[in-house]
LOPA-409656 format. One record per residue (C-alpha): residue in three letters; z, x, y. Coordinates in nm, 4 decimals, always signed. Layout:
N
- ALA/Z/X/Y
...
***
This chain:
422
- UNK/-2.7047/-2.3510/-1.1518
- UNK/-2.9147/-2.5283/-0.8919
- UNK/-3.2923/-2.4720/-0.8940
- UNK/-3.5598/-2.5359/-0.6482
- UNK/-3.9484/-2.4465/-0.6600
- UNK/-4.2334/-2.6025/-0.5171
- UNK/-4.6111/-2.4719/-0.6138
- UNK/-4.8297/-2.3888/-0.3093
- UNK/-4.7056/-2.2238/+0.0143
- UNK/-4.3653/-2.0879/+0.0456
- UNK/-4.3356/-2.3350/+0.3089
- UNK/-4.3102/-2.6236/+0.0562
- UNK/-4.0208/-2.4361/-0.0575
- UNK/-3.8834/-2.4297/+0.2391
- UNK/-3.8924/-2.7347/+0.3399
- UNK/-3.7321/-2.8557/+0.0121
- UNK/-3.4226/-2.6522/+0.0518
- UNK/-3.3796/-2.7852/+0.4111
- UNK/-3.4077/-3.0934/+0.2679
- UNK/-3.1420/-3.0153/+0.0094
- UNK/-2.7632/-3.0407/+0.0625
- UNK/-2.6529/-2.6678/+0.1566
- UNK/-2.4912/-2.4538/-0.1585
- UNK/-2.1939/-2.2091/-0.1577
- UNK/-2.3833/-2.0103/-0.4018
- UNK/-2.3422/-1.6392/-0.3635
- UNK/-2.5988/-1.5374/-0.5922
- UNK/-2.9468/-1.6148/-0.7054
- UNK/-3.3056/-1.5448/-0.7793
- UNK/-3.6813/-1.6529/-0.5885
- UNK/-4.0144/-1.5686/-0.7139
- UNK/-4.4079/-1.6208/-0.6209
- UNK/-4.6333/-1.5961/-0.8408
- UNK/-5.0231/-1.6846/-1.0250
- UNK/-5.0290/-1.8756/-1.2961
- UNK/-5.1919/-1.7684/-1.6239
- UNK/-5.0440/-2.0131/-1.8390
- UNK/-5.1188/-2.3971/-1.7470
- UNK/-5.1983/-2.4796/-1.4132
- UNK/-5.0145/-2.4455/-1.0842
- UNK/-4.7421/-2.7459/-1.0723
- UNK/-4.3843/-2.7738/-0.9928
- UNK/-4.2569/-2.7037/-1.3941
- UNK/-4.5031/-2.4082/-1.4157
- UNK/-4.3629/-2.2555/-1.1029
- UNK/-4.0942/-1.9847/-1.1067
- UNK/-3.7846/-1.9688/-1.2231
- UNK/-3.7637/-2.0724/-1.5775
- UNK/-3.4532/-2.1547/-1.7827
- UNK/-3.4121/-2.2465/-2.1389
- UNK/-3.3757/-2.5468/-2.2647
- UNK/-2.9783/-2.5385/-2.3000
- UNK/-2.9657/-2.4676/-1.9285
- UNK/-2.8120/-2.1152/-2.0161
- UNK/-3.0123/-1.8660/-1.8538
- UNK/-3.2934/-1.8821/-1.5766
- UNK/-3.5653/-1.6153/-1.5365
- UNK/-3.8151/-1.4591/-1.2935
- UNK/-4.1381/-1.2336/-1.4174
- UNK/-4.3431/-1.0476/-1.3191
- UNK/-4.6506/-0.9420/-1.5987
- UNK/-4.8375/-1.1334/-1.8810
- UNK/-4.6239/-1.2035/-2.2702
- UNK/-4.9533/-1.1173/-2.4550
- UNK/-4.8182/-1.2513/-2.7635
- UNK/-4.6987/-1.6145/-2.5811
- UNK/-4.8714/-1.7809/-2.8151
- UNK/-4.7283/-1.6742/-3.1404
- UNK/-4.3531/-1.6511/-2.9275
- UNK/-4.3661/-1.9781/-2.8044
- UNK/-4.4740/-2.1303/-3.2477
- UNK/-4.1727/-1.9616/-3.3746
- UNK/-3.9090/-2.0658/-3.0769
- UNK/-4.0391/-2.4476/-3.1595
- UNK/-3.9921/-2.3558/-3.5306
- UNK/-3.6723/-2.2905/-3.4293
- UNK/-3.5646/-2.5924/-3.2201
- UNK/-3.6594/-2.5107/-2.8840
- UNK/-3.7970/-2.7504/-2.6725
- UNK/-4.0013/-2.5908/-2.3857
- UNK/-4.0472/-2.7735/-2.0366
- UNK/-4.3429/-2.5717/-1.8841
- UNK/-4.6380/-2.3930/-2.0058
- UNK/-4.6087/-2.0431/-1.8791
- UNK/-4.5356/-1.7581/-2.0610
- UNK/-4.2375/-1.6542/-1.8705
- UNK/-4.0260/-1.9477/-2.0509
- UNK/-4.0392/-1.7864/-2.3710
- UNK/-3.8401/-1.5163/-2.2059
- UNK/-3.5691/-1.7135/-2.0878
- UNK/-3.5798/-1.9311/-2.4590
- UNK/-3.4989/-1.5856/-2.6317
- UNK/-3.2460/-1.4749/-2.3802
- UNK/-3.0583/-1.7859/-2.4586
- UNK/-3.0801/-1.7544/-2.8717
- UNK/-2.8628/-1.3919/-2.7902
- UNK/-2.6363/-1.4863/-2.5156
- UNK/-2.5462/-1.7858/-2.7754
- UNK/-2.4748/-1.5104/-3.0425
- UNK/-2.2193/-1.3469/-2.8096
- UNK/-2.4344/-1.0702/-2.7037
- UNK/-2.4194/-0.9920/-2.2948
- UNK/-2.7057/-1.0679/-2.0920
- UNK/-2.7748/-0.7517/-2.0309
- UNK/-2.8127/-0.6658/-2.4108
- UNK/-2.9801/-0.9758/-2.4639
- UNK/-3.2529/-0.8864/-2.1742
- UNK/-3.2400/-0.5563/-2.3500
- UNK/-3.2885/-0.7018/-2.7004
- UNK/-3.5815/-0.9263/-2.5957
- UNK/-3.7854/-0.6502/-2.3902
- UNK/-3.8742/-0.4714/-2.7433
- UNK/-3.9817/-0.8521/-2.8436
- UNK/-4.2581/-0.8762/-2.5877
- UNK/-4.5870/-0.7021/-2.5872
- UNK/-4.7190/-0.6123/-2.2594
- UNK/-4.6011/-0.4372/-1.9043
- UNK/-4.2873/-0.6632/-1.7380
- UNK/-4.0762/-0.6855/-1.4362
- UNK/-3.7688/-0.9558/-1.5311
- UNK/-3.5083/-1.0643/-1.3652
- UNK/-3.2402/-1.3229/-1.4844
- UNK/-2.9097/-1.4978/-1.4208
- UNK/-2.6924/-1.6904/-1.6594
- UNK/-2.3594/-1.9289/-1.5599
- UNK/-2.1769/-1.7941/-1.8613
- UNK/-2.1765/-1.3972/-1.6208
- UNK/-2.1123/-1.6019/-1.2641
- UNK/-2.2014/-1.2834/-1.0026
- UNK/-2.4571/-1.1364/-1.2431
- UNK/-2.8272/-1.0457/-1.2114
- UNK/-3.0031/-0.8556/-1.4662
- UNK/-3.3266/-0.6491/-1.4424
- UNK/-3.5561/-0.5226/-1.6877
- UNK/-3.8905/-0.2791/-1.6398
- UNK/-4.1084/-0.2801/-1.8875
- UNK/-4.4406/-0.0565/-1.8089
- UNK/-4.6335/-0.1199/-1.4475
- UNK/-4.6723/-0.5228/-1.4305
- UNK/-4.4383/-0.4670/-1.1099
- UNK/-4.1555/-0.2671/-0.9639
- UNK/-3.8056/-0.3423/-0.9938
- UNK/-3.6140/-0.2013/-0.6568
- UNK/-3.2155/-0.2233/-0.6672
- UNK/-3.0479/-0.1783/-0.2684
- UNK/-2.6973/-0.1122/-0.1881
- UNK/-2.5677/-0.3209/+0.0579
- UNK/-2.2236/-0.3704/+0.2436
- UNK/-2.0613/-0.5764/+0.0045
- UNK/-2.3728/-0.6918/-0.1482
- UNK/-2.6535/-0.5863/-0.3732
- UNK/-3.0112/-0.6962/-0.3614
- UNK/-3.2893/-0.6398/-0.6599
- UNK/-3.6921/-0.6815/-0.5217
- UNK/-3.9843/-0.6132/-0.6713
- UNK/-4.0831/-0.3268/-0.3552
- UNK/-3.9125/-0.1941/-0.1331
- UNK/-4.0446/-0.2932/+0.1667
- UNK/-3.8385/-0.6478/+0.1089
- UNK/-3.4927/-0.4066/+0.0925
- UNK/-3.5081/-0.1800/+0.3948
- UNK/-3.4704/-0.4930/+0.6392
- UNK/-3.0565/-0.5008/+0.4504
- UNK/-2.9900/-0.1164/+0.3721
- UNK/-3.1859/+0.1864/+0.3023
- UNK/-3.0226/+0.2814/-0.0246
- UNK/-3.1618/+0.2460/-0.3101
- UNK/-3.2745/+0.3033/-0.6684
- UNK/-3.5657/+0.2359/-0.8526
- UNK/-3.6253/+0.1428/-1.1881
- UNK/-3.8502/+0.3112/-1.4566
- UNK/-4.0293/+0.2470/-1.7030
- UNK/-3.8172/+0.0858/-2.0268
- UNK/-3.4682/+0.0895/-1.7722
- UNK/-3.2702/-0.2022/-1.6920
- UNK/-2.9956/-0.2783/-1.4386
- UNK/-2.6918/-0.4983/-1.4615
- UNK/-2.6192/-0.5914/-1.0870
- UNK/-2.3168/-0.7458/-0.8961
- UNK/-2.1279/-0.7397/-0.5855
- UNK/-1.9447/-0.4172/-0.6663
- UNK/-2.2295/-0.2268/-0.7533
- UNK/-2.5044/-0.1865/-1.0507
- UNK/-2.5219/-0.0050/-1.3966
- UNK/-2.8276/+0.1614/-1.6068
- UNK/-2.9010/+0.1861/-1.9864
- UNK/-3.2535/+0.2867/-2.1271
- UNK/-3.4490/+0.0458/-2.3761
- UNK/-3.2347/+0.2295/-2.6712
- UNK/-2.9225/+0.1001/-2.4973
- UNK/-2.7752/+0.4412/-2.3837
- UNK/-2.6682/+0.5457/-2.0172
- UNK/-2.9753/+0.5938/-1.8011
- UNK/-2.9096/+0.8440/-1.4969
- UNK/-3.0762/+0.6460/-1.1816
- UNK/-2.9632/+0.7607/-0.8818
- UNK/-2.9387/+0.5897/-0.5463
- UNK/-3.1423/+0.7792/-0.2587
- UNK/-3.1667/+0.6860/+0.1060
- UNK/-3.4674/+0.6485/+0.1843
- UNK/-3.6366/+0.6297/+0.5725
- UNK/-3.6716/+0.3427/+0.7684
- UNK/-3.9527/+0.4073/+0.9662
- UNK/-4.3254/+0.1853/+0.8528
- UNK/-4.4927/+0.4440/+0.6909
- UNK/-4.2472/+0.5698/+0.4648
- UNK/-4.1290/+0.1955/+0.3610
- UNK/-4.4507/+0.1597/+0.2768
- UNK/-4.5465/+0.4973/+0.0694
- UNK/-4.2280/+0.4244/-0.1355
- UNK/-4.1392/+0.6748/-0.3825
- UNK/-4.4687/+0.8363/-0.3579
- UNK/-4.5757/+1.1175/-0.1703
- UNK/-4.9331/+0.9952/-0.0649
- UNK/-5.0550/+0.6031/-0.0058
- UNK/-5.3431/+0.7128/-0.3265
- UNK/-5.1194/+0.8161/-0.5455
- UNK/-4.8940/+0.5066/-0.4890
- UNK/-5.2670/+0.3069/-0.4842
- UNK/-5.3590/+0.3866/-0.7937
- UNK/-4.9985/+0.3070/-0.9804
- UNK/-5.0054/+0.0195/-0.8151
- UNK/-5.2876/-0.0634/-0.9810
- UNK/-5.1635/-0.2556/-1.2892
- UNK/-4.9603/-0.4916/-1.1176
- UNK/-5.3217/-0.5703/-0.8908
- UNK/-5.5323/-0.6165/-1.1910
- UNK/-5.2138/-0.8714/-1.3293
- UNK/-5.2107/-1.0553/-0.9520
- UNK/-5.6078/-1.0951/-1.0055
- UNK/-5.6229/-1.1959/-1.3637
- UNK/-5.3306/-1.4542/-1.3116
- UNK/-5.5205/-1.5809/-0.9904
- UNK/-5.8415/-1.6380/-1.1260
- UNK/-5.7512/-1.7462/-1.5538
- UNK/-5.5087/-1.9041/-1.7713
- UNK/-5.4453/-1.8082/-2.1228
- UNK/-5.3161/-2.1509/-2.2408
- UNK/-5.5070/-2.3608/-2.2222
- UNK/-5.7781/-2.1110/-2.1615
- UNK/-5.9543/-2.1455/-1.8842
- UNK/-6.1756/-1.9996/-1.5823
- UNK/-6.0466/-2.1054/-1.2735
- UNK/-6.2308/-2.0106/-0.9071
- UNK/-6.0820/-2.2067/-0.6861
- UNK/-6.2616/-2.1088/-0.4170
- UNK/-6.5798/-2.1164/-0.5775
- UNK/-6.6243/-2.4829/-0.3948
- UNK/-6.9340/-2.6762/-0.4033
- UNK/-7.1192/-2.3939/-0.5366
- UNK/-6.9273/-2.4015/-0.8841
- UNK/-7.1158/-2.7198/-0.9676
- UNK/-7.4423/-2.5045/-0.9170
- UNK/-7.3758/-2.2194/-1.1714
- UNK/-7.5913/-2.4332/-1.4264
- UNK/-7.8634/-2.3774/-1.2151
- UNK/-7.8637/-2.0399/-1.2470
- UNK/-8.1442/-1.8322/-1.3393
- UNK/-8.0890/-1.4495/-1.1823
- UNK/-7.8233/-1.3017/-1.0012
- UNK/-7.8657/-0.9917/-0.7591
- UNK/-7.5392/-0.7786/-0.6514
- UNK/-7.5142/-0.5762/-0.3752
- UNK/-7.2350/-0.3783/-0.2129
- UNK/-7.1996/-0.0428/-0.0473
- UNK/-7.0568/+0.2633/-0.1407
- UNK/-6.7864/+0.1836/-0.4117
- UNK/-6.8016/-0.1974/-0.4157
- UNK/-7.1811/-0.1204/-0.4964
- UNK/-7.0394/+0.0834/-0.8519
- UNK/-6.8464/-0.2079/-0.9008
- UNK/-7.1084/-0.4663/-0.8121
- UNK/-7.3363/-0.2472/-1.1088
- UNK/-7.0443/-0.2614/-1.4061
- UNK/-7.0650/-0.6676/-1.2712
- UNK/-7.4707/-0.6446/-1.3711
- UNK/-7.3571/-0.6113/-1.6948
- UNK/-7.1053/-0.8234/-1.7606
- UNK/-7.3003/-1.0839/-1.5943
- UNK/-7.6088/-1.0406/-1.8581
- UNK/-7.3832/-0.9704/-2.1250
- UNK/-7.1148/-1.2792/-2.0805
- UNK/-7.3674/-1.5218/-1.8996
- UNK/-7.6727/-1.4087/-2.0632
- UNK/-7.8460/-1.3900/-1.6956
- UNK/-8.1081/-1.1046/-1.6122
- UNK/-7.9047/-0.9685/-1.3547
- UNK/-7.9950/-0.6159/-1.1112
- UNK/-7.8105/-0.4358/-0.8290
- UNK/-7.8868/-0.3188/-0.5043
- UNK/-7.7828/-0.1551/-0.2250
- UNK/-7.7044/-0.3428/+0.0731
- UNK/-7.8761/-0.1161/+0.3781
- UNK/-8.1852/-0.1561/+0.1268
- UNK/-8.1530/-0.5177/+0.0661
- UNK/-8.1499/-0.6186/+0.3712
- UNK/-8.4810/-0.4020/+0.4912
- UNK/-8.6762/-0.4775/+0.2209
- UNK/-8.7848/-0.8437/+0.1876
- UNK/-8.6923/-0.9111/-0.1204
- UNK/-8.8255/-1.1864/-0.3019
- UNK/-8.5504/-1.4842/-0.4077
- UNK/-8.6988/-1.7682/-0.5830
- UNK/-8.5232/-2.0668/-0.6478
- UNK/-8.2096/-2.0387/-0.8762
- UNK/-8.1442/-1.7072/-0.7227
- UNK/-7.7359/-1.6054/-0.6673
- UNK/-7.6864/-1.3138/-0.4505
- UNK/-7.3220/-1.1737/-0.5396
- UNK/-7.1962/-0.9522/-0.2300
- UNK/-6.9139/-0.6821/-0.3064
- UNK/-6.7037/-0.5912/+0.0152
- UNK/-6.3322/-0.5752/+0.0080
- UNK/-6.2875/-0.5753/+0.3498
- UNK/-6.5185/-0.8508/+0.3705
- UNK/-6.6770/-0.7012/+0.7569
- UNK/-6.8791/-0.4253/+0.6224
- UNK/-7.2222/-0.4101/+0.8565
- UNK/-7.4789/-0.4107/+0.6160
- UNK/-7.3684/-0.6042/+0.3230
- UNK/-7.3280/-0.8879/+0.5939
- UNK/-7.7178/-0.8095/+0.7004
- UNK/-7.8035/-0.8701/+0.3341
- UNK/-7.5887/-1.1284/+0.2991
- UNK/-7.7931/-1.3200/+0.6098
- UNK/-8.1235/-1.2342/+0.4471
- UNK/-8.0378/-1.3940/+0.1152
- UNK/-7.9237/-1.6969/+0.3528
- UNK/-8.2694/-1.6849/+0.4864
- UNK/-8.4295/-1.7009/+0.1840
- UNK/-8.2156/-2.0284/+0.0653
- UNK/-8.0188/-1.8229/-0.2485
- UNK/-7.6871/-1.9346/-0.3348
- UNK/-7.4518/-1.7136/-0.2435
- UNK/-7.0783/-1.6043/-0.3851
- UNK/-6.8922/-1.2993/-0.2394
- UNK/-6.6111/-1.1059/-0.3720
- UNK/-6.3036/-0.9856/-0.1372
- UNK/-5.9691/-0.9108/-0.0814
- UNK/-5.9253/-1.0198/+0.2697
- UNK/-5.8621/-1.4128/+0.2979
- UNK/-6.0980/-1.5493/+0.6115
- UNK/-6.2816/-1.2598/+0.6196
- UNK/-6.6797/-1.2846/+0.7814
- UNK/-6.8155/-1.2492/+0.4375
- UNK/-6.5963/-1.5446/+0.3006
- UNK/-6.7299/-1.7697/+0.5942
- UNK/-7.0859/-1.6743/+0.5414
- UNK/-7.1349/-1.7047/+0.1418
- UNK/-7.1096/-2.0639/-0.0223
- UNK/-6.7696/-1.9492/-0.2359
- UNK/-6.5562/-1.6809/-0.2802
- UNK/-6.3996/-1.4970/-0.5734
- UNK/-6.1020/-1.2999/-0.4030
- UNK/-5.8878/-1.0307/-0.5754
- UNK/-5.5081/-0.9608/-0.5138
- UNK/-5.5359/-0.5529/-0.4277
- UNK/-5.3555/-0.5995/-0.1378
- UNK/-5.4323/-0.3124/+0.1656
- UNK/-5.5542/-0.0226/+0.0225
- UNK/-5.5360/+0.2595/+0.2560
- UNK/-5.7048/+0.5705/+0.0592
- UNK/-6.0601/+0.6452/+0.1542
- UNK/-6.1138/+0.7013/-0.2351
- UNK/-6.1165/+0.3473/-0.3369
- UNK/-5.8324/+0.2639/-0.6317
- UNK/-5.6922/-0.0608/-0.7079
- UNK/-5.9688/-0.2601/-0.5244
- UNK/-6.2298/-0.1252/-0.7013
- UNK/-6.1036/-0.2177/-1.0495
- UNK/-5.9816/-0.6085/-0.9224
- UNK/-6.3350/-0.6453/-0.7539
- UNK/-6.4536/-0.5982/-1.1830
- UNK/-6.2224/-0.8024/-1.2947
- UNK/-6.3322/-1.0627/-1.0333
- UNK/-6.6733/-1.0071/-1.1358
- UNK/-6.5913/-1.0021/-1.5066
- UNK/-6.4165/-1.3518/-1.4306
- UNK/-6.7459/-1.5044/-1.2570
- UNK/-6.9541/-1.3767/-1.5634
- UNK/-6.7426/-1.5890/-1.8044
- UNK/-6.7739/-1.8987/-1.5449
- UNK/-7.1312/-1.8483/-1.5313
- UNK/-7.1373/-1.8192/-1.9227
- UNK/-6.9474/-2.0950/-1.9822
- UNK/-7.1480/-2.3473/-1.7000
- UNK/-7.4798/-2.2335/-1.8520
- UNK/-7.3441/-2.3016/-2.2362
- UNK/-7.3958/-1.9459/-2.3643
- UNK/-7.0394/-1.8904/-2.3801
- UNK/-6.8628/-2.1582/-2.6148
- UNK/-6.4662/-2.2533/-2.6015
- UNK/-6.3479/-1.9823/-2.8736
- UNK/-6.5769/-1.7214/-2.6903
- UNK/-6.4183/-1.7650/-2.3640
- UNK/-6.1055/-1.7797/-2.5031
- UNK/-6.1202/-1.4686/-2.7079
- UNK/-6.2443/-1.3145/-2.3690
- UNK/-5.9852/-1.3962/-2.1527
- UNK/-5.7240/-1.2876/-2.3842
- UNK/-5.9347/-0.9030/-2.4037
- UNK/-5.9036/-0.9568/-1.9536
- UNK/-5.4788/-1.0358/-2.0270
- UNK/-5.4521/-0.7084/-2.2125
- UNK/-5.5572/-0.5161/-1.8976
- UNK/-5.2931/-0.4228/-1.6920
- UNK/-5.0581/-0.3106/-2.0124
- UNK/-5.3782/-0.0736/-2.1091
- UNK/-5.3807/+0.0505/-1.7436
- UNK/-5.0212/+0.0841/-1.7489
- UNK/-5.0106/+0.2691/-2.0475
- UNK/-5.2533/+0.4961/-1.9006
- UNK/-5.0486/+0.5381/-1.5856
- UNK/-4.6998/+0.6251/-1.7497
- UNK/-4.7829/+0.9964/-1.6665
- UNK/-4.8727/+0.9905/-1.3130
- UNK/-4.8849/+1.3873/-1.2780
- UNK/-5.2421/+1.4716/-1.3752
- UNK/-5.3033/+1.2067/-1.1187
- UNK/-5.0641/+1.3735/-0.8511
- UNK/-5.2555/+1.7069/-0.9620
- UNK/-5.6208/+1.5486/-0.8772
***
C-alpha cells in the first residue's frame, strides 16, 4: 500500500501527491478530519494502519474506551505509531485478519469491541480490490454509489452524485464489502442485510436533503456527527486538553477574568443562557445573560476584567453586532461563538470559538444550537482551567463526559419517527 497525508489544508495534500511518482493503484481510501487524540501532525492524520502494515483505516466518530483499547493491544505486542484513537481500530483489524478471518468479519468482529457511534472504512493488501465499511450509530454516514465499472463509498452523498446517482445507504449496525463488481450487506449479527440501491435525483436540493424528506429532519440527525466535528475541533482526549485555536491573544487573558456577560438573539440567546452556567459552574465565574437588542440600548456597565461572549451562528446578525460594538466601547474583552469562518462577528471580537454545524437551513434551529453549547461548554473548561479552579484530573474527567456526546445523541436519534411526526 502507498500512503500519503499531510495535516492542514487539503492543499498540502495535494501538493504532496503531485510531488509523488504517479501510482497504478485502482483502489484506495482519503479522509479529513479533527483530532481528539494528540495534536494535529502528519502521524495523527488519517489513514491509520497497524503496525504489521496489514490493514489501513479511515473513521469517522470518537473510540470512548481508547484508552483501555490501546493498554491491552500494547499488552499484547502492538506497537502504535500515532496517538489517535482511530489506530486502535486498524491494530484489532489486523489481530483477526491474522487469524484467517475476512476483513469484512474482522471489521464486523471489532465494531461490537468499540463503544461509541462510528463510520469506518478500511482496506487490506491481503483482499487487493477490497474496501470495507462499517456504521456504527450517527458519528457519520456511510454512502455506497454504483458506478460504470466502479464503486465509490463517501461519507454523504453529495460527494457521489458528481459519478452516478445510484446508491445505497448504510444503517445503523450494517456494513458493506465493496469492489469493482459490485457490494454486499450483513447486519452486526453477521446475517444478510437487505439494502437496496435507489436512484436518487440530481438536481441541488435533493442532493442535499438526502434520504430525508425535509432539510430539519435531516438537521437534526445530522446532529451527532456536528457535536463529534465540534468536540474533535476544539479537545483532545489523550493527552487531555482544551484547545481554541482561535482564541489568539486573548487566551493569555482568561486569567484575568473576573465576569463574563453572554448575549445572543433568539436561539443562540437559549444557548448563550445553558453557557451562564457552565461558565459559573466549570470556571467558577459569576456569569449573566442578556439579550442583544437590550444590551446594546442599555449602557451597561463593564468594569475591568469584563468578557462579553456573543452567540450568533451566522456571525451578521444586526443587533448582537450593536452589542458587540458597545462592549468594544467600553474596553471588555471580547470572544464570539460561530459557525461561519470570516464572518463580521469573528473580525470584530478579540477570538473566536467556532463550531462545525455546517449550513443549517431550518428556521427552528437544530444542530447549531447544540455545537454553539458545546463550544461554550469548551470555553468554560478553558476559563476553569486558566483561572486554576479546574485542576488536570477535573478537566480530564470533563472532557471525557463532552466525548460521550454524540453516542448519547445518537442513541437518542436511532428512532427518527417521533421526530418526523413533530
Amino acid at each position: 500500500m502507498e500512503i500519503t497525508k499531510r495535516v492542514g489544508k487539503i492543499a498540502n495534500l495535494e501538493s504532496a501527491l503531485d510531488a509523488s511518482p504517479g501510482s497504478e493503484a485502482t483502489t484506495g481510501i482519503g479522509h479529513t478530519r479533527w483530532a481528539t487524540h494528540g495534536r494535529p501532525s502528519d502521524l495523527n492524520a488519517h489513514p491509520h494502519t497497524s503496525c504489521g502494515g496489514e490493514v489501513v483505516v479511515i473513521h469517522n466518530g470518537i473510540v470512548e474506551n481508547y484508552a483501555a483499547l490501546r493498554s491491552a493491544l500494547i499488552a499484547r505486542g502492538h506497537a502504535f505509531a500515532s496517538e489517535t484513537d482511530t489506530e486502535t481500530i486498524a491494530h484489532l483489524l489486523e489481530e483477526r485478519t491474522k487469524s484467517g478471518l475476512s476483513l469484512l468479519e474482522s471489521l464486523r468482529l471489532t465494531i461490537a469491541e468499540l463503544e461509541g457511534s462510528h463510520a469506518i472504512v478500511a482496506m487490506s493488501p491481503s483482499e487487493p480490490g477490497v474496501i470495507v465499511a462499517a456504521r456504527v450509530g450517527n458519528a457519520g454516514g456511510v454512502v455506497i454509489g454504483y458506478g460504470e465499472g466502479e464503486m465509490l463509498v463517501a461519507s454523504d452523498l453529495a460527494a457521489i452524485l458528481p459519478h452516478t446517482q445510484q446508491v445505497a445507504f448504510l444503517a445503523g449496525l450494517q456494513l458493506a464489502r465493496v469492489d469493482r463488481s459490485g457490494a454486499s450487506f450483513i447486519n452486526g449479527d453477521g446475517s444478510a442485510a437487505a439494502v437496496e440501491p435507489r436512484r436518487v435525483p440530481i438536481d441541488p436540493v435533493s442532493a442535499l436533503k438526502g434520504q430525508y424528506e425535509h432539510f430539519m429532519l435531516k438537521e437534526i440527525m445530522e446532529q451527532p456527527e456536528a457535536l463529534s466535528d465540534t468536540i474533535r475541533s476544539l479537545v483532545t482526549l489523550e493527552p487531555a486538553g482544551v484547545h481554541l485555536d482561535d482564541l489568539g491573544p486573548i487566551s493569555e487573558r482568561l486569567s484575568e477574568v473576573r465576569r463574563v456577560i453572554l448575549i445572543g438573539m433568539g436561539t443562540s440567546l437559549h444557548a448563550a443562557m445553558v453557557g451562564r452556567a457552565f461558565i459559573e459552574r466549570l470556571a467558577g465565574v459569576p456569569a449573566e445573560t442578556d439579550n442583544a437588542s437590550e444590551f446594546r440600548y442599555r449602557d451597561p456597565v463593564i468594569g475591568a476584567g469584563t468578557l462579553v461572549v456573543s452567540v450568533s451562528q451566522s456571525g451578521e446578525t444586526v443587533d448582537v453586532l450593536e452589542a458587540m460594538a458597545v462592549a468594544k466601547a467600553k474596553g471588555a474583552m471580547q470572544v464570539t461563538i460561530c459557525s461561519t469562518e470570516g464572518a463580521q462577528t469573528t473580525r470584530v471580537a478579540d477570538g473566536t470559538v467556532y463550531t462545525r454545524a455546517g449550513l443549517e437551513r431550518g428556521v427552528a434551529s437544530t444542530k447549531c444550537f447544540t455545537t454553539a453549547m458545546v463550544a461554550l461548554y469548551a470555553l468554560a473548561l478553558r476559563l476553569g482551567e486558566a483561572n486554576g479552579h479546574l485542576g488536570p484530573g477535573q478537566l480530564g474527567d470533563h472532557i471525557q463526559d463532552l466525548a460521550r456526546l454524540p453516542d448519547a445523541a445518537a442513541r437518542v436519534l436511532q428512532d427518527h419517527a417521533p421526530y418526523k411526526t413533530l
